[in-house]
C-alpha positions in Angstrom: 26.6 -10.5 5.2 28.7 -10.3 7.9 27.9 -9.0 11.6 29.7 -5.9 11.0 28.5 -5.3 7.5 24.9 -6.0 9.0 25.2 -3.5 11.9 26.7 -0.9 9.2 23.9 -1.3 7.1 20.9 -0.9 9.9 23.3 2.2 11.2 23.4 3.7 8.3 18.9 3.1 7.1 18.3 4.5 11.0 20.6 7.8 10.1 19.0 8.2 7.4 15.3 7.7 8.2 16.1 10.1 11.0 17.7 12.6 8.7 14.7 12.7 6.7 12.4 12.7 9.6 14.5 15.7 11.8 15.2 18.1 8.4 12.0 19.4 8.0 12.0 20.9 11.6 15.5 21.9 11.3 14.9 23.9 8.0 11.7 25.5 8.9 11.5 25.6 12.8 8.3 26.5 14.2 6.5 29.7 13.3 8.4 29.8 9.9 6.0 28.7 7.2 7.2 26.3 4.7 7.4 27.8 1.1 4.0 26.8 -1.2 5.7 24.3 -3.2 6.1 22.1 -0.3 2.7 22.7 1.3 1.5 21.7 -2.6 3.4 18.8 -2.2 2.2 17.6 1.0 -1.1 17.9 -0.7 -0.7 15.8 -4.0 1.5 13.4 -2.4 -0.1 10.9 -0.9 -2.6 10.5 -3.8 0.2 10.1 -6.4 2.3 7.9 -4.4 -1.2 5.4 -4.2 -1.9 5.7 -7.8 1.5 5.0 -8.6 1.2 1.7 -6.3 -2.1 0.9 -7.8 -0.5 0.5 -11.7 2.5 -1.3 -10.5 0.3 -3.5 -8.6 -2.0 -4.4 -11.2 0.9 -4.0 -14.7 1.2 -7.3 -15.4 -2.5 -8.6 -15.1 -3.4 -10.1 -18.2 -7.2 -9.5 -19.3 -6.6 -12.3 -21.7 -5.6 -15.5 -20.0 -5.9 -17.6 -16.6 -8.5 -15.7 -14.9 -8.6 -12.4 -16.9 -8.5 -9.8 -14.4 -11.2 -11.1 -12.2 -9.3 -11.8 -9.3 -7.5 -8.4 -9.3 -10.9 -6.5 -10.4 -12.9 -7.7 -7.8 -10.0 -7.0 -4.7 -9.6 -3.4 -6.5 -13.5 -3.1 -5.9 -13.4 -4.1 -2.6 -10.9 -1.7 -1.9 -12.6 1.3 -3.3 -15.9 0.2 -1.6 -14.1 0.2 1.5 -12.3 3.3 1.1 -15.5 5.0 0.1 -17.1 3.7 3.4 -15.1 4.0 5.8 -12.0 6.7 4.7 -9.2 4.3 6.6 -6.3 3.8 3.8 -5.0 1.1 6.1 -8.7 -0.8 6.6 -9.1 -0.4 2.6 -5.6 -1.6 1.7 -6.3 -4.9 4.4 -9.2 -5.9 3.0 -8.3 -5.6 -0.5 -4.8 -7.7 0.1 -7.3 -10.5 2.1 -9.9 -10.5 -0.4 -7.4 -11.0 -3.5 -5.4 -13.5 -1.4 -8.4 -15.0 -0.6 -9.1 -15.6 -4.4 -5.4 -16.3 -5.6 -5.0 -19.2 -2.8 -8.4 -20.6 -3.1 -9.9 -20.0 0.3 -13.1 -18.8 -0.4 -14.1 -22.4 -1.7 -12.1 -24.3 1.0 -14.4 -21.8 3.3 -17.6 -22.2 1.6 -17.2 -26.4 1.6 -16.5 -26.1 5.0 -19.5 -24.9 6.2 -21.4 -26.9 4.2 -22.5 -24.7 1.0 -21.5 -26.9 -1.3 -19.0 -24.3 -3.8 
């Protein structure tokens, strides 16, 4: 990619990030109401847009080789336990990533044999 085709390209993703940021405002300026449909949608959203992310995440996890699941079982359960704690998507989205990541690579023995519990 060129310089020029680069510069086009993060020209055109900030127009239209700021497009879709600016339009809401510009179509229903303050003290009009948006119609339902959009409030409904502001609504149902966020929690379709995260279950969609969770079965793309975990669609090709095979319960019947390697490690069957386990790795991406237990991260999904740390995740829900966090969310159910503490209500921070972010804190409950970090510590499920670290905690499978954690499995996957192999740290939690490397951690465990370095302090001496003998995994």
């Amino acid at each position: 990619m060129t310089t020029l085709q680069g510069t086009l390209t993060i020209g055109i993703v900030i127009l239209g990030t700021m497009t879709t940021r600016f339009l809401p405002f510009l179509i229903w300026p303050e003290g009009h109401r948006p119609p339902a449909f959009v409030t409904r949608l502001g609504q149902v959203l966020p929690a379709a847009v995260m279950g969609m992310l969770v079965v793309y995440s975990l669609r090709k996890t095979s319960l019947t080789g390697g490690d069957h699941g386990v790795y991406e079982a237990v991260a999904l359960l740390v995740t829900v336990l966090m969310h159910c704690w503490k209500r921070n998507m972010m804190a409950s989205i970090a510590c499920g990533t670290l905690t499978y990541m954690a499995l996957v690579q192999g740290w939690i023995p490397l951690a465990a044999q370095a302090l001496g519990l003998g995994w």
